[in-house]
N, C-alpha and C positions, 0 to 999 in steps of 0.2 A: 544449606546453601542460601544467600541471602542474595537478592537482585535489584540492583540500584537503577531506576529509571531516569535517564534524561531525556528532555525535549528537543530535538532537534530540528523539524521543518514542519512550517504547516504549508499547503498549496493554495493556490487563489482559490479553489472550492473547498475547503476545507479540510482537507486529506491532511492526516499529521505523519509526521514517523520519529518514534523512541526509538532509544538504543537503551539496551537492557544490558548488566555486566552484570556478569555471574562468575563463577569460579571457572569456567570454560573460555570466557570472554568473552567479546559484544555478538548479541546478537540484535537484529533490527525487528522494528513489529512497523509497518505500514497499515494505516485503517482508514477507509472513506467510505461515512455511512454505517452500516451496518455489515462492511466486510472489512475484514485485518489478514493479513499474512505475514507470517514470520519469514526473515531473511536472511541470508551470512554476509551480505554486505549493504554496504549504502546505496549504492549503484541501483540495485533491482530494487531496494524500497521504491524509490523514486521511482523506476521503470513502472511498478504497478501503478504507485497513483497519478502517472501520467496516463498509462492506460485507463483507469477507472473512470478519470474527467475527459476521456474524447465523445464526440458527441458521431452520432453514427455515420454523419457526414466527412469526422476525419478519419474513417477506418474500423472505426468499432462493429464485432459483428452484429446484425441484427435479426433478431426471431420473424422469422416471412411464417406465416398461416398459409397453407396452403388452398386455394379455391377450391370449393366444395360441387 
């Protein structure tokens, strides 16, 4: 099985997403930074790397340390 990558999006932080065609069909890869997730459609690539670039002020959750 051979797998042809195309470029498809980069996001204003950098986040990209490929579409990969394999003998099965497209699958999508989303990556920003040092994290990628594979996807069955376009829709959720982009869903991640919208989520990856919110900052905690739009919703992202954030790690609270508990007081000691």
């Amino acid at each position: 099985m051979t797998l042809l990558s195309s470029h498809l999006l980069t996001s204003q932080d950098g986040g990209t997403v490929h579409a990969f065609h394999g003998d099965d069909g497209l699958i999508y890869r989303a990556c920003s930074g040092e994290r990628c997730v594979y996807c069955n459609d376009m829709e959720t690539a982009r869903a991640h790397l919208s989520y990856w670039g919110r900052t905690p002020a739009q919703g992202a959750r954030q790690h609270i340390t508990p007081a000691a």
